[in-house]
C-alpha positions in Angstrom: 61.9 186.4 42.9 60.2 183.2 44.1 62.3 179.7 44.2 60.9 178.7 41.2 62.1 181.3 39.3 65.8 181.1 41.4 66.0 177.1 40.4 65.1 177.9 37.1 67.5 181.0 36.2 70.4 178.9 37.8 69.9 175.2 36.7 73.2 174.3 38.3 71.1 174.5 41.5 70.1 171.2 42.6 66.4 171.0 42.5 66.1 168.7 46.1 66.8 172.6 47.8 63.9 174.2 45.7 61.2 172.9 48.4 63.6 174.2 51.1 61.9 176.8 53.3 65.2 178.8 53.7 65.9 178.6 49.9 62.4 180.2 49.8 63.2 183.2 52.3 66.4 183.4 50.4 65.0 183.7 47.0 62.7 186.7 48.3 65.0 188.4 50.5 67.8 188.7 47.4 65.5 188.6 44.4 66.5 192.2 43.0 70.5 191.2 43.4 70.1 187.4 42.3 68.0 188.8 38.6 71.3 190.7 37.9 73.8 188.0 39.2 75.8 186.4 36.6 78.1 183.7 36.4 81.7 184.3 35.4 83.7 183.2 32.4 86.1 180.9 33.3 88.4 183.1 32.1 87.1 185.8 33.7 90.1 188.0 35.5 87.9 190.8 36.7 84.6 190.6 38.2 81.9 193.0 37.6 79.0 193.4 40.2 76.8 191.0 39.2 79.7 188.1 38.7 79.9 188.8 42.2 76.5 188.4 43.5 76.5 185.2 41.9 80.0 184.3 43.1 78.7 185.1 46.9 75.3 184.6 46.7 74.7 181.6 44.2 78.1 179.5 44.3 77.8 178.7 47.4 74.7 177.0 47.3 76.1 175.0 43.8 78.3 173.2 46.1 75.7 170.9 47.0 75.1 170.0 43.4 78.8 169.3 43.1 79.0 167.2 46.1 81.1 169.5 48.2 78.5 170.4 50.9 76.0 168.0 52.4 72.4 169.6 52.5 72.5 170.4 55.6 75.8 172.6 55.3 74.7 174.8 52.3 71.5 175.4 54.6 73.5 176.4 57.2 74.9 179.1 54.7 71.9 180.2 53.1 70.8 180.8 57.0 74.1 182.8 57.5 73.4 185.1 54.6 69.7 185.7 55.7 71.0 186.6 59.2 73.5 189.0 57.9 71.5 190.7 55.9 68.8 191.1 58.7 71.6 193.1 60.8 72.7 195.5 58.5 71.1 195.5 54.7 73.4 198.1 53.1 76.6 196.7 54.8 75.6 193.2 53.9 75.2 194.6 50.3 78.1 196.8 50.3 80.4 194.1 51.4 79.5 191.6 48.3 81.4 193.9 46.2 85.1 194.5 46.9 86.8 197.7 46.4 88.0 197.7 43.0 85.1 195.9 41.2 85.1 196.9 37.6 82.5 198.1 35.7 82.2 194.8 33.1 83.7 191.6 33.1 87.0 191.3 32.2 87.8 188.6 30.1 91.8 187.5 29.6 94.0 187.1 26.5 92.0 184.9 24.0 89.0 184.6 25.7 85.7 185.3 23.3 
């Protein structure tokens, strides 16, 4: 996946990180798990896998949009990620889904 097409699948990332170099390593390194990743419902009471990979992957970088993080911060996580990953692949992978994960979302009482 290449930023472009990272920024673009998830607007509710801030387009002053889609020239950022990291961003770029980011959206290559995870391309295959950020095309499944999904956002949650809000009223969402289980996640599947892909509400996950966007919960641990994505949301964290949404905090700059929000005006959580400084810049510099959500860099300093997308750097964290990369690193992980680098060590240990399949047990970076493995550990974005909890045991227990269900199979689909699981949307609560009155949710359509």
């Amino acid at each position: 996946m290449t930023v472009n097409e990272l920024c673009t699948r998830f607007p509710e990332i801030s387009l002053e990180l889609c020239d950022e170099p990291t961003l770029v390593e980011f959206a290559t390194t995870f391309g295959d798990l950020l095309a499944v990743a999904q956002k949650p419902s809000n009223c969402s009471t289980g996640h599947d896998p892909a509400n996950h990979f966007y919960l641990k992957l994505v949301g964290p970088i949404t905090y700059f949009s929000y005006g959580l993080a400084t810049r510099e911060r959500v860099v300093e996580d997308i750097q964290q990620l990369l690193d992980a990953y680098a060590i240990d692949p399949e047990g970076f992978v493995a550990s974005l889904l909890p045991e227990g994960t269900a199979n689909a979302e699981v949307r609560g009482p009155g949710c359509s």
